[in-house]
Jmol script that loads the backbone (N, CA, C; Angstrom):
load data "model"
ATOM      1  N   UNK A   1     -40.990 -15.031  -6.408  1.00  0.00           N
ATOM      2  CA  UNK A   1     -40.429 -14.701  -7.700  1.00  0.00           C
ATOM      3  C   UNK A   1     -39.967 -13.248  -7.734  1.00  0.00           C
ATOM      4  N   UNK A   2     -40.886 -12.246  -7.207  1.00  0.00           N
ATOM      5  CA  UNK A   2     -40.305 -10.937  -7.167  1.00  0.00           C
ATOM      6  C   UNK A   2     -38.700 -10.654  -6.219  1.00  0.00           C
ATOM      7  N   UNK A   3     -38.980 -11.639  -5.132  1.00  0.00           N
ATOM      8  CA  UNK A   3     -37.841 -11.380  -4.619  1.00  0.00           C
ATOM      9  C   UNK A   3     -36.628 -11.667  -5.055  1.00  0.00           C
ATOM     10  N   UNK A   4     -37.019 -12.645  -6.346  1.00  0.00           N
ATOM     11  CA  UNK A   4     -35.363 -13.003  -6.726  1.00  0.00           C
ATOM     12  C   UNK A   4     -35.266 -12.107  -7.758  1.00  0.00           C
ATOM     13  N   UNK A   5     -36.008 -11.392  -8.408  1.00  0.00           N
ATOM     14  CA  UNK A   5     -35.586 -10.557  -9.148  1.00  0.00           C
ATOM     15  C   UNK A   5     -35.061  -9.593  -9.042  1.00  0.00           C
ATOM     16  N   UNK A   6     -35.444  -8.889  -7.535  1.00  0.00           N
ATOM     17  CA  UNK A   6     -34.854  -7.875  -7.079  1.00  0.00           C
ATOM     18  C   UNK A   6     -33.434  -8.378  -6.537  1.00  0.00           C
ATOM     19  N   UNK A   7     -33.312  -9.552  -6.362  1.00  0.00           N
ATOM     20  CA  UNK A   7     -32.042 -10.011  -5.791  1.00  0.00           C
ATOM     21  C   UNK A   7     -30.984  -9.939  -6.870  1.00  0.00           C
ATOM     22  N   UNK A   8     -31.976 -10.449  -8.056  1.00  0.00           N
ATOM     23  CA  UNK A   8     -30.917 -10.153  -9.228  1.00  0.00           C
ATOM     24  C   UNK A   8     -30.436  -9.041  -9.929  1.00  0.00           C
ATOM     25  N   UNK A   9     -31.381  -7.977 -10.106  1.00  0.00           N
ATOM     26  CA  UNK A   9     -31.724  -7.219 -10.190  1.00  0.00           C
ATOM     27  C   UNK A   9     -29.993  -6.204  -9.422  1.00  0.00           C
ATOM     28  N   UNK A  10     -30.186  -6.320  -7.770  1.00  0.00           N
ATOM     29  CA  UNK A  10     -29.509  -5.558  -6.990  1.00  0.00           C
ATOM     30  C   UNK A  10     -28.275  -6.282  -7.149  1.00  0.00           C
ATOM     31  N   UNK A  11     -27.717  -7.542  -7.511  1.00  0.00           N
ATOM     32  CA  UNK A  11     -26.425  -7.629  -8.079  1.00  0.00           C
ATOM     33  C   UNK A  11     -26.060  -7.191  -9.092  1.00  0.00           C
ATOM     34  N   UNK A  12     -26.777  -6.880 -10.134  1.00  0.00           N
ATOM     35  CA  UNK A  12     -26.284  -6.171 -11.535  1.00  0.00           C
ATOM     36  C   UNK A  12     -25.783  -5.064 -11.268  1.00  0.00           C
ATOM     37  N   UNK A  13     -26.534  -4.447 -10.705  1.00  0.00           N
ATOM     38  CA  UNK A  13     -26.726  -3.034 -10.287  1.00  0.00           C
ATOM     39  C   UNK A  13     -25.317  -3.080  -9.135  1.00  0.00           C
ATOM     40  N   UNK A  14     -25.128  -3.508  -7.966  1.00  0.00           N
ATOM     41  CA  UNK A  14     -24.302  -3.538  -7.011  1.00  0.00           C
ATOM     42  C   UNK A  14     -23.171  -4.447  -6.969  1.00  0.00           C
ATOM     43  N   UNK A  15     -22.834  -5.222  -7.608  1.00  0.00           N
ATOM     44  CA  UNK A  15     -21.946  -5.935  -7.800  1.00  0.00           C
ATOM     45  C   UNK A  15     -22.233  -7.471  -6.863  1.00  0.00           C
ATOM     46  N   UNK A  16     -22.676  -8.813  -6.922  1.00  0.00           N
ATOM     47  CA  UNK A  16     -22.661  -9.826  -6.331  1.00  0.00           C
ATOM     48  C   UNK A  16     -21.020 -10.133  -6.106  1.00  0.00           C
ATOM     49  N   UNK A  17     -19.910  -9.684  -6.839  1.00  0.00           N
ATOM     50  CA  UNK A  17     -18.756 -10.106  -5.970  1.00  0.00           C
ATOM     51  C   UNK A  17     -18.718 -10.204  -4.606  1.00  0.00           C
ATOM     52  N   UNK A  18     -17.927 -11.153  -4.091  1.00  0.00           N
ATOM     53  CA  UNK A  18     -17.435 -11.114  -2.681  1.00  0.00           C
ATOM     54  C   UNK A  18     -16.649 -10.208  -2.476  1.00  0.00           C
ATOM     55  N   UNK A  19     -16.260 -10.351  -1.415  1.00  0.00           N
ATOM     56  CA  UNK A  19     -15.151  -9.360  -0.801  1.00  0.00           C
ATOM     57  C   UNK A  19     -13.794  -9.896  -1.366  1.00  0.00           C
ATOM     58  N   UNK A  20     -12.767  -9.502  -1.790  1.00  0.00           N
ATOM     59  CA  UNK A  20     -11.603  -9.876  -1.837  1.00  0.00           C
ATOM     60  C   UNK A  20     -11.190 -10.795  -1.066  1.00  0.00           C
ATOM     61  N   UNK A  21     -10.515 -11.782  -2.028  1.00  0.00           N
ATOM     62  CA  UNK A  21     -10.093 -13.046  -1.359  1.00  0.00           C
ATOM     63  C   UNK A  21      -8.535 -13.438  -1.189  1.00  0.00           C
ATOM     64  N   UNK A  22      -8.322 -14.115  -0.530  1.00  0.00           N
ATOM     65  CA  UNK A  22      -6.581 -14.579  -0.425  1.00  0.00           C
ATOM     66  C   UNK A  22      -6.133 -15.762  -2.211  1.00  0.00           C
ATOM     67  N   UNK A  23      -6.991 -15.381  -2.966  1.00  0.00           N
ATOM     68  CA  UNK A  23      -6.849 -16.382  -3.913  1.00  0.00           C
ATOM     69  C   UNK A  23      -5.683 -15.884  -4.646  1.00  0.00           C
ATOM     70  N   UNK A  24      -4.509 -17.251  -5.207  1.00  0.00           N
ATOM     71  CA  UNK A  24      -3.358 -16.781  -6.099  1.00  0.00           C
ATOM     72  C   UNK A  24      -2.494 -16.202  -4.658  1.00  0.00           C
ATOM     73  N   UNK A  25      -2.541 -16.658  -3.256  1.00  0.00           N
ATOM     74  CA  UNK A  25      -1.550 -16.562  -2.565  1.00  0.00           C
ATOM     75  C   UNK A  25      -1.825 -17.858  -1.970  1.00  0.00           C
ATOM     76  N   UNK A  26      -0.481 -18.137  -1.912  1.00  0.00           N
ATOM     77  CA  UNK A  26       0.451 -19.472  -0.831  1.00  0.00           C
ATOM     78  C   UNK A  26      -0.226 -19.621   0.907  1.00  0.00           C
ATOM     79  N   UNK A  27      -0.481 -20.620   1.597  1.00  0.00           N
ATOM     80  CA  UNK A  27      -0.837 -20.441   2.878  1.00  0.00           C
ATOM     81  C   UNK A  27       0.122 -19.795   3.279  1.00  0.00           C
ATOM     82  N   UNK A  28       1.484 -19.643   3.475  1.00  0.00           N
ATOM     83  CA  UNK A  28       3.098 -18.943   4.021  1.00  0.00           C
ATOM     84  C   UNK A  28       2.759 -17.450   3.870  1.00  0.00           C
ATOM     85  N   UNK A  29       2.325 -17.082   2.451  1.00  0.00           N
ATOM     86  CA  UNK A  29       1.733 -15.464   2.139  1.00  0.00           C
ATOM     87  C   UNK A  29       0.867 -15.069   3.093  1.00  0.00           C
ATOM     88  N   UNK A  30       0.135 -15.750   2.721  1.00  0.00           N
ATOM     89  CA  UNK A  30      -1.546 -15.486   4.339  1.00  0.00           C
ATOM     90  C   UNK A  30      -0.960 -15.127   5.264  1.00  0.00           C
ATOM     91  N   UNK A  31      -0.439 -16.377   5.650  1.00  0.00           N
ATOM     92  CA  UNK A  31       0.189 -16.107   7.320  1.00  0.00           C
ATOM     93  C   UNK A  31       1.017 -15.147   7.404  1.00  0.00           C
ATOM     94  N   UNK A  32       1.541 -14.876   6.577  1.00  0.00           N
ATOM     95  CA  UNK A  32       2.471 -13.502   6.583  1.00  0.00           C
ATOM     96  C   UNK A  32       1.820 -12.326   6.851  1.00  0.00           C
ATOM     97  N   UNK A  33       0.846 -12.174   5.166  1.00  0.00           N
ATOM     98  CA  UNK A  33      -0.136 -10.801   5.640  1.00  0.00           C
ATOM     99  C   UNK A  33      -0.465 -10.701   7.145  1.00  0.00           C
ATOM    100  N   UNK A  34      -1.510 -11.780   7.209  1.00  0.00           N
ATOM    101  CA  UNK A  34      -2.237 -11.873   8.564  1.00  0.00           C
ATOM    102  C   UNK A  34      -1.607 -11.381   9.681  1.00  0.00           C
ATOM    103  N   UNK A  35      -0.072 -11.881  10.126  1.00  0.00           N
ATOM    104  CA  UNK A  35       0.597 -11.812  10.888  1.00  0.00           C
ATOM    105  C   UNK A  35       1.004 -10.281  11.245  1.00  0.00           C
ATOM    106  N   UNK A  36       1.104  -9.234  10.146  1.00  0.00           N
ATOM    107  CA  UNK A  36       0.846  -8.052  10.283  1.00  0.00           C
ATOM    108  C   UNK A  36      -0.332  -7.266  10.157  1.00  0.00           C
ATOM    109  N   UNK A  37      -1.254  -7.958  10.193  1.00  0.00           N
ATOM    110  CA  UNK A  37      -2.973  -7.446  10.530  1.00  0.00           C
ATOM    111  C   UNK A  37      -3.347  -6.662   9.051  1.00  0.00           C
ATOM    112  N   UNK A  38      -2.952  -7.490   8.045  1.00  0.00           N
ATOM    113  CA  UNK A  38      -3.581  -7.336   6.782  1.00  0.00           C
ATOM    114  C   UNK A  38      -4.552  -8.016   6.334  1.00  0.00           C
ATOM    115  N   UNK A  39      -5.618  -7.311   5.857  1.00  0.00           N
ATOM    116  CA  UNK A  39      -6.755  -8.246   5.778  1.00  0.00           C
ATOM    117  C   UNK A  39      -6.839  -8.955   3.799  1.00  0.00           C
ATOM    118  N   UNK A  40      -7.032  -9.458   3.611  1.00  0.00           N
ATOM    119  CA  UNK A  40      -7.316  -9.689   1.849  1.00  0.00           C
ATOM    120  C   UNK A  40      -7.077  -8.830   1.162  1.00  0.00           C
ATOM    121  N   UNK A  41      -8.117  -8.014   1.256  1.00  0.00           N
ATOM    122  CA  UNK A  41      -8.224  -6.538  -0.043  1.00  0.00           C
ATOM    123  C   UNK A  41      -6.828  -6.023   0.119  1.00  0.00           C
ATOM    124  N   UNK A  42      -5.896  -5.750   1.991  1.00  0.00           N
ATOM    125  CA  UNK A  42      -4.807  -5.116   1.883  1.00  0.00           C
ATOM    126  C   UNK A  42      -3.704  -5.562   1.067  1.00  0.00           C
ATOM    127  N   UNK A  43      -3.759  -6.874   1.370  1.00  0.00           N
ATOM    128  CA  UNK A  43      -2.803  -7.961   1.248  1.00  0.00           C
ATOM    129  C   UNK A  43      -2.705  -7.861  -0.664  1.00  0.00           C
ATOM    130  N   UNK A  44      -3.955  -8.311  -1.166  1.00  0.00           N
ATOM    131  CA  UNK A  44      -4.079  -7.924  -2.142  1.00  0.00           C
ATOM    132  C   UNK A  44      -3.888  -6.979  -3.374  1.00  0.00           C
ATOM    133  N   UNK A  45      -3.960  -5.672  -2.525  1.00  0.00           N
ATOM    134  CA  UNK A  45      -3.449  -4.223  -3.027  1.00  0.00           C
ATOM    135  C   UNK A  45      -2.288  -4.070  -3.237  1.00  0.00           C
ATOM    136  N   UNK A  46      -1.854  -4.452  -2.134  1.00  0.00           N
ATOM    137  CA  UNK A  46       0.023  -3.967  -1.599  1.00  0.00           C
ATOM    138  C   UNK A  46       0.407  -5.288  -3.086  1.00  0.00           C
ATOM    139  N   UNK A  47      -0.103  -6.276  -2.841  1.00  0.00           N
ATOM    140  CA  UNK A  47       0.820  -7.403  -3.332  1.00  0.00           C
ATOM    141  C   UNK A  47       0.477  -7.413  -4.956  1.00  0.00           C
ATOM    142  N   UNK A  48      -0.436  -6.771  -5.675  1.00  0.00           N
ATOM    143  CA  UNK A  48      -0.537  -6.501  -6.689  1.00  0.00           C
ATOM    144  C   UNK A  48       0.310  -5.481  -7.228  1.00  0.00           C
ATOM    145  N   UNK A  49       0.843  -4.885  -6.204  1.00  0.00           N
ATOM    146  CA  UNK A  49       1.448  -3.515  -6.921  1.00  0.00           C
ATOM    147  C   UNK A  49       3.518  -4.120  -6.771  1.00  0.00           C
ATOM    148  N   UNK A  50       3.264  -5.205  -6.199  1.00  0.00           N
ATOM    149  CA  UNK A  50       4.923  -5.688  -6.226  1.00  0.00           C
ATOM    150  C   UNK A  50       5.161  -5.471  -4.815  1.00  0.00           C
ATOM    151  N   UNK A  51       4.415  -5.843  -3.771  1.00  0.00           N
ATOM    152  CA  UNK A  51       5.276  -5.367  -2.580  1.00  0.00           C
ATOM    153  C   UNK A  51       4.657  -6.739  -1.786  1.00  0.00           C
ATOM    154  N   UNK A  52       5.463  -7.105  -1.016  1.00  0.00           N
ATOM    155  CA  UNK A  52       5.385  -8.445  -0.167  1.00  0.00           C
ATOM    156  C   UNK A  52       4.998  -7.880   1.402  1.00  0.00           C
ATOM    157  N   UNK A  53       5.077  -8.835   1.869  1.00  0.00           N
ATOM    158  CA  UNK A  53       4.467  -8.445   3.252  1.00  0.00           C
ATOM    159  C   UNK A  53       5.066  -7.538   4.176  1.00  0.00           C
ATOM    160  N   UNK A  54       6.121  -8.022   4.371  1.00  0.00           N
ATOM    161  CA  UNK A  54       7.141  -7.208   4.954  1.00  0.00           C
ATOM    162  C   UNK A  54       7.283  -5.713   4.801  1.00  0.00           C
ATOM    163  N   UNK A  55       7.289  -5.488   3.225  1.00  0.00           N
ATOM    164  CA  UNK A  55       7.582  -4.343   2.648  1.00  0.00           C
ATOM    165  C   UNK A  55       6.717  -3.102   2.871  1.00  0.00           C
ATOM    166  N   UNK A  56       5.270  -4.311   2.651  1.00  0.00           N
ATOM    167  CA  UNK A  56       4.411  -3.539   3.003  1.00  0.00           C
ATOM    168  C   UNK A  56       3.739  -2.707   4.112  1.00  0.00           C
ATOM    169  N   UNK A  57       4.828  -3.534   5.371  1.00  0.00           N
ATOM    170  CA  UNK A  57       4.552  -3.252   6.765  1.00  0.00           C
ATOM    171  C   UNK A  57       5.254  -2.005   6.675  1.00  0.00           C
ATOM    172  N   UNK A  58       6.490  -2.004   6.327  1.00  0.00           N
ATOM    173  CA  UNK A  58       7.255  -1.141   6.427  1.00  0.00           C
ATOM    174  C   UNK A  58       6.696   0.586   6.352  1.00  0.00           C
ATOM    175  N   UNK A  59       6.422   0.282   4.802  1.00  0.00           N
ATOM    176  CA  UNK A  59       5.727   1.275   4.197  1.00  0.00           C
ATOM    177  C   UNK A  59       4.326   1.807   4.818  1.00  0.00           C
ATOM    178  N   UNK A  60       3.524   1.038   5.117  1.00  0.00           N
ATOM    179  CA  UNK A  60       2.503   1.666   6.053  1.00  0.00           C
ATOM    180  C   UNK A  60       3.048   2.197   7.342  1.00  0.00           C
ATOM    181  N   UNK A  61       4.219   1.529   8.252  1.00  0.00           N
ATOM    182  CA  UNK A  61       4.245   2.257   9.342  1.00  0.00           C
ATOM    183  C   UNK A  61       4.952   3.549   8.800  1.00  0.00           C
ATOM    184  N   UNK A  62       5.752   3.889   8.344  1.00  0.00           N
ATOM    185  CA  UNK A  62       6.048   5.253   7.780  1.00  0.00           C
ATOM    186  C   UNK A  62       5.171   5.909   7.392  1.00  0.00           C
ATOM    187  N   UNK A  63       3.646   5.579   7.308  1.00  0.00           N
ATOM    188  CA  UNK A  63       2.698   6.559   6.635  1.00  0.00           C
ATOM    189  C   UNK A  63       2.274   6.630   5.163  1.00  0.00           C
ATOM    190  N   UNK A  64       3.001   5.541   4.821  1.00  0.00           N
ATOM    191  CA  UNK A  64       2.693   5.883   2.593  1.00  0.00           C
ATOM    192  C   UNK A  64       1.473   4.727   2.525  1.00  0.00           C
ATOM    193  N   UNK A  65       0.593   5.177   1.628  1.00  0.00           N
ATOM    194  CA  UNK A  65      -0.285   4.469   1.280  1.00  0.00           C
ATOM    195  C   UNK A  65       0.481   3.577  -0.168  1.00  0.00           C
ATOM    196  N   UNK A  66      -0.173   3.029  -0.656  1.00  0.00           N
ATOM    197  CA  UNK A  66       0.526   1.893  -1.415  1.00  0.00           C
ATOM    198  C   UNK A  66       1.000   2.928  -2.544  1.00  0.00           C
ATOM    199  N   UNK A  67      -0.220   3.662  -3.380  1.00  0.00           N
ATOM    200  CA  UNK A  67       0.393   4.464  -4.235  1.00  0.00           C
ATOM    201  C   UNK A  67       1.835   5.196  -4.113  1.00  0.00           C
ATOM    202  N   UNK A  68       1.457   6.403  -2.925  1.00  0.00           N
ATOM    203  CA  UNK A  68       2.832   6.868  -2.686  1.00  0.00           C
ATOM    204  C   UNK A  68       3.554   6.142  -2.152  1.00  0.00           C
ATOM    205  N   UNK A  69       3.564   4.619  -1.689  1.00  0.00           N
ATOM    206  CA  UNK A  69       5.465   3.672  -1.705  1.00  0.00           C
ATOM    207  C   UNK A  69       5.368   3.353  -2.717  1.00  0.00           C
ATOM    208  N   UNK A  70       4.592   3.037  -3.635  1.00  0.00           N
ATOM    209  CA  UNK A  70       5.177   2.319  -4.842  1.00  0.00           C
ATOM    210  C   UNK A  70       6.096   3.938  -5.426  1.00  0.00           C
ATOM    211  N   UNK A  71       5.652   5.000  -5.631  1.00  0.00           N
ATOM    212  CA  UNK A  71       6.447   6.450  -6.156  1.00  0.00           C
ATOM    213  C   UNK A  71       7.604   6.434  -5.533  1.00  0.00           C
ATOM    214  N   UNK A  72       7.931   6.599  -4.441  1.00  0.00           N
ATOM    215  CA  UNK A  72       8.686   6.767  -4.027  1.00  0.00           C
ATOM    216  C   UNK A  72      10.161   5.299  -3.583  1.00  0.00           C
ATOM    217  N   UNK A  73       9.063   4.154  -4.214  1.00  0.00           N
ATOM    218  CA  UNK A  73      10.078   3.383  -4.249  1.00  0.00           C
ATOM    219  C   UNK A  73      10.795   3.223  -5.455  1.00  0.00           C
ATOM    220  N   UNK A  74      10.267   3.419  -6.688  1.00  0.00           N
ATOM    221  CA  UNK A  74      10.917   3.603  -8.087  1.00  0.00           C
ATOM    222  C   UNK A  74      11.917   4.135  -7.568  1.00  0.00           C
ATOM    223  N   UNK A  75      12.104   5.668  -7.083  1.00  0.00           N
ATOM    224  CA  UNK A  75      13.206   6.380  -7.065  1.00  0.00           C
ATOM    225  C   UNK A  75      14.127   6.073  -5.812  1.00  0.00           C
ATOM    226  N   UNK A  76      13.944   4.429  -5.920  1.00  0.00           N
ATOM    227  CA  UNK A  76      15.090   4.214  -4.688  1.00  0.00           C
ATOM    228  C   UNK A  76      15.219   4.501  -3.456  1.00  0.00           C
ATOM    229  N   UNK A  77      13.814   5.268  -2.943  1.00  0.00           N
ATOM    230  CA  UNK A  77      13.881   5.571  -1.309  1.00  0.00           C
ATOM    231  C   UNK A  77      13.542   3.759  -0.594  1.00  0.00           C
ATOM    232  N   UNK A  78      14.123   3.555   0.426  1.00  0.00           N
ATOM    233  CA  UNK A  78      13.586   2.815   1.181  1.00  0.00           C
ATOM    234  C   UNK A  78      12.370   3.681   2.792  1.00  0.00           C
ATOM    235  N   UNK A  79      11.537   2.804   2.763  1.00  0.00           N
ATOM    236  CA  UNK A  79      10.457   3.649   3.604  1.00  0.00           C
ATOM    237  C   UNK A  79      10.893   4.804   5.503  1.00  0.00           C
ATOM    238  N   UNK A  80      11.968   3.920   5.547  1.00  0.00           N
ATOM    239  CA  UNK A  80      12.571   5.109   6.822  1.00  0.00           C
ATOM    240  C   UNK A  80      13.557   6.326   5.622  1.00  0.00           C
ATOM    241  N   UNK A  81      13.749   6.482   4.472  1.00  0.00           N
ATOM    242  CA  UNK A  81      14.352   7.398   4.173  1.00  0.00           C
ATOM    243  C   UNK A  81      13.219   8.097   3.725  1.00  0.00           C
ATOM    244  N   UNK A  82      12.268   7.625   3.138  1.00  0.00           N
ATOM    245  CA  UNK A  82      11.121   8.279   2.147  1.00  0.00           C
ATOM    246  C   UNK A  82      10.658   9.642   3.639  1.00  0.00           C
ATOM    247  N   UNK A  83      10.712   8.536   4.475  1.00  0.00           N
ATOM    248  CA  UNK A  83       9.738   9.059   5.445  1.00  0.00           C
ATOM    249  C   UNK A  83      10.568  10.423   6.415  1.00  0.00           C
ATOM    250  N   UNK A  84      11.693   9.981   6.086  1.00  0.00           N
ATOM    251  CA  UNK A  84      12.715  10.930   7.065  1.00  0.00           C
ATOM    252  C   UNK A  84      12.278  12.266   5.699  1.00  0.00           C
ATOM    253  N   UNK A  85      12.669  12.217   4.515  1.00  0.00           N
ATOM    254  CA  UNK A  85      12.443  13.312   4.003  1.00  0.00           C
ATOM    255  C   UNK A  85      10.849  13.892   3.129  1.00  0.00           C
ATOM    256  N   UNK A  86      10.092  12.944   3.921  1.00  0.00           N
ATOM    257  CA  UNK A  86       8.590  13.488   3.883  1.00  0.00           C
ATOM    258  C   UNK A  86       8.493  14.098   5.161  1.00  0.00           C
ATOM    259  N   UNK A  87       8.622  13.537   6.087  1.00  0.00           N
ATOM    260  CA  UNK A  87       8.635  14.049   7.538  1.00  0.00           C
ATOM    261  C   UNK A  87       9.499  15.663   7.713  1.00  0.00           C
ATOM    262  N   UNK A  88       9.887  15.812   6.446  1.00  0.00           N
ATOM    263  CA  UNK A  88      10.965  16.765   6.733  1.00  0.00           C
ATOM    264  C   UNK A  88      10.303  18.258   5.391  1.00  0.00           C
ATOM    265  N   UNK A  89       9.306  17.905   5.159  1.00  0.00           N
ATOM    266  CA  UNK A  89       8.321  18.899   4.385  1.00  0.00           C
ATOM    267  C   UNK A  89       8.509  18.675   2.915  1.00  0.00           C
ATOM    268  N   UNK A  90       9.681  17.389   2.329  1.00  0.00           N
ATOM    269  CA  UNK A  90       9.909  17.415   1.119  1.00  0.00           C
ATOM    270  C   UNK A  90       9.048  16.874   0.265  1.00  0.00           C
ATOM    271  N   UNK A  91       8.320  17.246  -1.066  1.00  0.00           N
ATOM    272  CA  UNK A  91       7.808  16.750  -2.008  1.00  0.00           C
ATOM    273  C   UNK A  91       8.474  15.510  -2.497  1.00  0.00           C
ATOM    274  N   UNK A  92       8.182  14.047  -3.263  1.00  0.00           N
ATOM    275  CA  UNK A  92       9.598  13.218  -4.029  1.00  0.00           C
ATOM    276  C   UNK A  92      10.188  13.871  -4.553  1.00  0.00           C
ATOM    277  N   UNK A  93       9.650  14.733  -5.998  1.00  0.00           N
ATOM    278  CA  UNK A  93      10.487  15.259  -6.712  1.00  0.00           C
ATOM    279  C   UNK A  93      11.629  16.201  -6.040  1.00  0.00           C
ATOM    280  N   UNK A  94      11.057  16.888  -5.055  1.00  0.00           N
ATOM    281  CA  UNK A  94      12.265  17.798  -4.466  1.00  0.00           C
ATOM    282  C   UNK A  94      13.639  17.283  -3.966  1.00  0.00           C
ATOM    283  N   UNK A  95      12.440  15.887  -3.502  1.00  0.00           N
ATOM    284  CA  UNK A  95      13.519  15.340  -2.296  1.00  0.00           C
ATOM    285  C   UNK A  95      14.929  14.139  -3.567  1.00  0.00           C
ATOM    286  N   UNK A  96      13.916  13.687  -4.953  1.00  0.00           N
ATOM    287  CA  UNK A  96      14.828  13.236  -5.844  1.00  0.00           C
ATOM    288  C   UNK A  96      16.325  14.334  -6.171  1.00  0.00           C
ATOM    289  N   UNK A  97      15.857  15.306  -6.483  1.00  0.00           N
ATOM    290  CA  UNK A  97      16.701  16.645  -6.911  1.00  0.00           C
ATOM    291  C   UNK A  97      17.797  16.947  -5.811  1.00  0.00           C
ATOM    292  N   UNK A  98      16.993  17.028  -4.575  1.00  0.00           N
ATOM    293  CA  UNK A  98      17.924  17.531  -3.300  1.00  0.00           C
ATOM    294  C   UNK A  98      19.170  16.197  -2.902  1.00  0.00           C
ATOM    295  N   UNK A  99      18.728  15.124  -3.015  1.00  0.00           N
ATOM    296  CA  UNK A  99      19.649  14.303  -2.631  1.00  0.00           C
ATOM    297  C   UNK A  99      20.394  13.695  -4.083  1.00  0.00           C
ATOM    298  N   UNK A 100      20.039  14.195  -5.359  1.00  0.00           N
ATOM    299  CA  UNK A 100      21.139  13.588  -6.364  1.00  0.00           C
ATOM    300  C   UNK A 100      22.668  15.095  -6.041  1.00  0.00           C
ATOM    301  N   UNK A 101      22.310  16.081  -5.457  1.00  0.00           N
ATOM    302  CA  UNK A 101      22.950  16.881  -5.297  1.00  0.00           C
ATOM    303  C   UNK A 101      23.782  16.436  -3.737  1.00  0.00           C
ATOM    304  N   UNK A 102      23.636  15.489  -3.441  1.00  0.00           N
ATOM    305  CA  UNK A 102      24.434  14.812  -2.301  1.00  0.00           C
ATOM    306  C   UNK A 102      23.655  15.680  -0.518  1.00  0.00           C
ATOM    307  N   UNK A 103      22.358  16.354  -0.638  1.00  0.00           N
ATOM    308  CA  UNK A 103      22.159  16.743   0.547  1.00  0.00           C
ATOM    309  C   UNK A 103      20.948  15.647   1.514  1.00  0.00           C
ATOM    310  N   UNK A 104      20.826  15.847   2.650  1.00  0.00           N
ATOM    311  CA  UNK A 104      19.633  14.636   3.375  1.00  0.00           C
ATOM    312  C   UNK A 104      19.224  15.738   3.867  1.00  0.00           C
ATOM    313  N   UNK A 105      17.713  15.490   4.444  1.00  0.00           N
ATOM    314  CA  UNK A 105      16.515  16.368   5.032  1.00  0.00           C
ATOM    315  C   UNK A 105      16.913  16.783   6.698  1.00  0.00           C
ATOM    316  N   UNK A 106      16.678  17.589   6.954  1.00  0.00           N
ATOM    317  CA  UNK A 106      17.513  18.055   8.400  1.00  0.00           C
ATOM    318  C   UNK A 106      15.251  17.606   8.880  1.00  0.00           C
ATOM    319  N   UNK A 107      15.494  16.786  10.317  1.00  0.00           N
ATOM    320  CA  UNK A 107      14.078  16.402  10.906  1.00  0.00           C
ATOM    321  C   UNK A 107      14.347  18.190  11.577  1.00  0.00           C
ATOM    322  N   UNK A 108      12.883  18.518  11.338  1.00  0.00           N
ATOM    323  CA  UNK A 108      12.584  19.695  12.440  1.00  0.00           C
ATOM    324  C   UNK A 108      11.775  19.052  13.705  1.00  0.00           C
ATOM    325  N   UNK A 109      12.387  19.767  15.192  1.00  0.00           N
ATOM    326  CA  UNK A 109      12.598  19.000  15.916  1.00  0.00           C
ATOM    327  C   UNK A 109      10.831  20.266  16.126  1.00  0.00           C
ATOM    328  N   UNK A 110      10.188  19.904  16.875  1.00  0.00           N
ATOM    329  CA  UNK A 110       8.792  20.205  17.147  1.00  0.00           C
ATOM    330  C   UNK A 110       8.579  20.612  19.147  1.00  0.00           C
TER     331      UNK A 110
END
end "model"
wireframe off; spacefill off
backbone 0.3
color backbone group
């Protein structure tokens, strides 16, 4: 009896949820995530915030975590441009400002 109390006890306290699940996606979605080595919670994250699998590949190999692609996708970057002018020392906002003025990020070569 004590032990289930503490059992109950340590879910109140810790949460008895599972781990994030593939639930409210298609088997085709899965296999998609999966196929780029997304696990649930990722799959989940990315795809809650409006971004599909693909997109999401994209955006991680450029380096943006979901927050900063979703920012930087409002303002119309696609993830090799975001990344050409992050890679290139620009803030968004700078890089919004610098290119409505018609200029692109020069890569510094290293």
């Amino acid at each position: 009896m004590n032990k289930l109390i503490v059992i109950l006890v340590a879910c109140l306290l810790y949460g008895c949820a599972s781990a994030p699940t593939w639930k409210g996606m298609s088997e085709r979605d899965i296999a998609e995530w999966k196929a780029i080595g997304f696990d649930a919670a990722q799959a989940q994250t990315w795809s809650k915030k409006g971004f599909n699998a693909e997109q999401s590949q994209l955006w991680s190999k450029a380096s943006f975590d979901v927050e900063s692609a979703m920012d930087w996708s409002k303002e119309k970057f696609n993830p090799e441009e975001a990344a050409t002018w992050k890679q290139a020392g620009f803030k968004l906002d700078d890089a919004i400002d610098d290119r409505a003025k018609g200029l692109t990020p020069v890569k510094m070569d290293k």
